[in-house]
C-alpha positions in Angstrom: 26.2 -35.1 -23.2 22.4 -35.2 -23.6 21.9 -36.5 -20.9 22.9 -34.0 -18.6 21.3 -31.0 -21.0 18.3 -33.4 -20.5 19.5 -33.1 -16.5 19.7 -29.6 -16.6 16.3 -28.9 -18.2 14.3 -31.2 -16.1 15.8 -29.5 -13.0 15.2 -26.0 -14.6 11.4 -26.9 -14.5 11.5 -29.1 -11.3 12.8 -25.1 -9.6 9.9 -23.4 -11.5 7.2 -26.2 -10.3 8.6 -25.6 -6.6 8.1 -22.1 -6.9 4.7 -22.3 -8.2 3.5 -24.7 -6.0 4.8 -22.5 -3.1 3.3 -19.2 -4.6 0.3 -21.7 -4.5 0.3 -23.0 -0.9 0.5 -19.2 0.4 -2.8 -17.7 -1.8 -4.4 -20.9 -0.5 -3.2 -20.1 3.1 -4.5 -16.6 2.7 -7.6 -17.1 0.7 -10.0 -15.7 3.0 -8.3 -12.3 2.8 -8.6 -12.7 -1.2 -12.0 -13.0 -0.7 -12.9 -10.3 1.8 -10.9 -7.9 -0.3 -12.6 -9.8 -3.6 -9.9 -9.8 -5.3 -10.6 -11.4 -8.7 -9.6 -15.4 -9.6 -7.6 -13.1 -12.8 -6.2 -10.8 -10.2 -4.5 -13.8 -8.6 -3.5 -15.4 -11.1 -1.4 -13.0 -12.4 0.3 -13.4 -9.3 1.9 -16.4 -11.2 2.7 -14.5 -14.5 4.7 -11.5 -13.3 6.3 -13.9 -11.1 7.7 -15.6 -13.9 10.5 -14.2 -14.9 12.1 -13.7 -11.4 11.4 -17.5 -11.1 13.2 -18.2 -14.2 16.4 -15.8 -12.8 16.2 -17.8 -9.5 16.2 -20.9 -11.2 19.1 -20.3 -13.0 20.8 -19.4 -10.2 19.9 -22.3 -8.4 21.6 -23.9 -11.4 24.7 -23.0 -11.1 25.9 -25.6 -8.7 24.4 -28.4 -10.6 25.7 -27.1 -13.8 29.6 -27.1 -11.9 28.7 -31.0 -10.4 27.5 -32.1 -14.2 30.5 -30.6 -15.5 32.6 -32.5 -13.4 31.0 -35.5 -13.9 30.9 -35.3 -17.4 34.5 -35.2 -17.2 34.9 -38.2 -14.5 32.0 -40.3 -14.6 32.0 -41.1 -10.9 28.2 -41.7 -9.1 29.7 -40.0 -6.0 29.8 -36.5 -8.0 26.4 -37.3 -9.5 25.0 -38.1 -6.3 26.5 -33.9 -5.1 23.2 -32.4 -7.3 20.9 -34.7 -5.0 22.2 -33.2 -2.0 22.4 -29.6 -3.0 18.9 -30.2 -4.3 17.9 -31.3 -0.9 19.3 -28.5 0.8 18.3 -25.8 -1.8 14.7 -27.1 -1.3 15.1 -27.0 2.5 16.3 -23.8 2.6 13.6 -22.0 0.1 10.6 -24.1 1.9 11.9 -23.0 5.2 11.7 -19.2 4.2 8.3 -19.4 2.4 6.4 -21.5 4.9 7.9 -18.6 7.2 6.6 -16.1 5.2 3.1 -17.6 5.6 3.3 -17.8 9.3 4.1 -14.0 9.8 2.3 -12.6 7.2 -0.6 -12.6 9.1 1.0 -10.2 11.9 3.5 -8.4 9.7 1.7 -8.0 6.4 3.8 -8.5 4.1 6.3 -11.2 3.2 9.6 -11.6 4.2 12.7 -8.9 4.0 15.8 -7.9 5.4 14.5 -6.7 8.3 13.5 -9.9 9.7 16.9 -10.7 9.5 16.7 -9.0 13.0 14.7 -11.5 14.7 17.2 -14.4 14.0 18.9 -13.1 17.0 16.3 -13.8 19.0 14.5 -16.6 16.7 11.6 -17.0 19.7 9.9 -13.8 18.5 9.4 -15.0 15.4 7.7 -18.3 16.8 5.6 -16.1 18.9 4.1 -14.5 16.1 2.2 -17.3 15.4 -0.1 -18.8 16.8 0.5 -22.8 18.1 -2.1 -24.4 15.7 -0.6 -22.2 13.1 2.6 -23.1 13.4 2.1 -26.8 13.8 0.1 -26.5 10.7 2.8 -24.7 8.8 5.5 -27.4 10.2 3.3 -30.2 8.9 2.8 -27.8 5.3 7.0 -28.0 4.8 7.2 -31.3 5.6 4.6 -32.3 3.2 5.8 -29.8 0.5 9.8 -31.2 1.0 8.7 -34.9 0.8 6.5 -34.5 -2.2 8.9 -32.3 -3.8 12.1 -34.2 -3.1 10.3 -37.3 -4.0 9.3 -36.0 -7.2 13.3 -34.9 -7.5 14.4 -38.3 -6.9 11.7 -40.2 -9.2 11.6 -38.1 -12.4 14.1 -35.0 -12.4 17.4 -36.8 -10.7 17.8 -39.9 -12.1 21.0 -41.5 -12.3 22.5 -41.5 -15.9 25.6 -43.1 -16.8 27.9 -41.5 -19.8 28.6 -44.0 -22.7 31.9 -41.6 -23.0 33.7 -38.5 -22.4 34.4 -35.7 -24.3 36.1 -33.3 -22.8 35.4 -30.6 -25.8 31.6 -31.5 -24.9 32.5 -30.5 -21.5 33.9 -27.2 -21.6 31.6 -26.2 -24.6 28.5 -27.3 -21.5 30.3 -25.3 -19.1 30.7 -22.4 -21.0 27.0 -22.7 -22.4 25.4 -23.2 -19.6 27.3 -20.4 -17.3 26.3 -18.4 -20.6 22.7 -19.2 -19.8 22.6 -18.8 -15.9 24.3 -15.7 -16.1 21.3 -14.5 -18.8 23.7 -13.0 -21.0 
């Protein structure tokens, strides 16, 4: 059992490292408009404090799934299940690189980050890559490969490691289950 509250705490900070890293990348990206509108090194850093606690929220969310796979695997002890939080790790990460390396690319025409209204240009997805410019997007390709392989690398090496239950208790389960929906649900 404390193994995967171990589990659940190292991915809990794993999410909150991703999300400052990314919040990272994009005031590096954009640090000659901090500086032409000399913004203060304090000014952006609180970029990363009020942040906080919609990173924690998201990372609960983001939680949820593995919380469900641990459950279940606390209850049948089966690799296959364990192996379920590596790929919805993978995925997760895909999916939340994808949409802040897009939000560097366009910011630069649009502005301002992404929203629902570019929701819009998925039906026509070349718009979008017309925004940028060619060295800009190969550069931001190259920046989410870079960011997925260090960061799933880092998953794999120290958050996801395989565990194996000494035994199951299936009162440890449910009282995990209801715990930790408890704590994702920030009730």
């Amino acid at each position: 059992m404390r193994n995967i509250i171990v589990s659940l705490v190292r991915q809990f900070l794993f999410w909150l490292l991703v999300f400052a890293i990314a919040r990272a990348t994009f005031l590096v990206f954009y640090k000659h408009l901090l500086v032409s509108e000399q913004i203060e090194l304090g000014e952006v850093l609180k970029a990363f404090w009020f942040a906080f606690p919609l990173d924690i929220s998201t990372a609960c969310y983001l939680l949820l799934v593995p919380l469900l796979i641990l459950f279940f695997y606390s209850l049948f002890n089966k690799y296959w299940i364990f192996l379920l939080t590596k790929i919805y790790t993978a995925l997760a990460l895909i999916v939340y690189l994808l949409i802040t390396t897009a939000e560097i690319g366009i910011y630069a025409e649009w502005k301002t980050k992404l929203h629902y209204k570019a929701l819009n240009y998925l039906s026509n997805p070349d718009e979008v890559y017309n925004s940028a410019s060619t060295s800009t997007f190969f550069i931001l390709v190259i920046v989410f490969i870079l960011q997925f392989s260090v960061g799933y690398y880092f998953y794999l090496k120290v958050v996801g490691k395989y565990f194996v239950l000494q035994s199951r208790h299936i009162f440890y389960s449910v009282v995990l289950l209801f715990f930790g929906a408890d704590f994702v649900s920030g009730d």
